[in-house]
C-alpha positions, 0 to 999 in steps of 0.5 A: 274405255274410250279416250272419248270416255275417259275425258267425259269421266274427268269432265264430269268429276268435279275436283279434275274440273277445277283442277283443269280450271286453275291450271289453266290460269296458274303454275302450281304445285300439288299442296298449293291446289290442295290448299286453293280447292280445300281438298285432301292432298292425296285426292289431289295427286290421283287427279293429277295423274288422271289429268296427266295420262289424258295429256290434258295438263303437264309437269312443268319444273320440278324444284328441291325443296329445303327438306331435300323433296322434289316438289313438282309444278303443273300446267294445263295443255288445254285451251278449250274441250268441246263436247258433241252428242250426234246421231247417238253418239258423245264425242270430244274435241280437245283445243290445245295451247299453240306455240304462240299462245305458250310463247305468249304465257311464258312472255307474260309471266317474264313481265310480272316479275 
């Protein structure tokens, strides 16, 4: 399978959708997206690795909970996916996040607090 094959498969499940979706806009951890999209936790992590393989999200921190677990919290790499068909052929062009538009993020969740 193609790398261009591999993003259409997650383009085209629609819980790696949303996952991709709500990581673009927030940091969270798999129970909190487990919890956001009302879907088992173990469905959750397989599309967290898948996401995580194609280098289309990333762990951000990882935090010791009081139990003594390592909790880890995700971040989406991409800003946009454009999907061509031409002359028989699929093809996508992955838009990730610039340093500025990191820089920018990062400012802006300093302001919140």
């Amino acid at each position: 399978m193609t790398n261009d094959d591999e993003i259409l498969a997650i383009l085209g499940d629609e819980y790696s959708r949303k996952i991709l979706s709500i990581l673009a806009k927030n940091e969270l951890n798999a129970l909190e997206i487990s919890t956001k999209l009302d879907i088992p936790a173990s469905t959750t992590y397989r599309k967290i690795k898948n996401l995580e393989t194609l280098v289309l999200i990333k762990k951000t921190k990882v935090i010791r909970t009081l139990e003594g677990l390592d909790e880890s919290y995700y971040k989406s790499l991409v800003s946009g996916i454009e999907v061509k068909f031409r002359d028989g052929e699929m093809s996508c062009k992955i838009e990730k996040f610039t340093m500025d538009e990191k820089i920018q993020r990062l400012w802006e969740k300093f302001s919140e607090k």
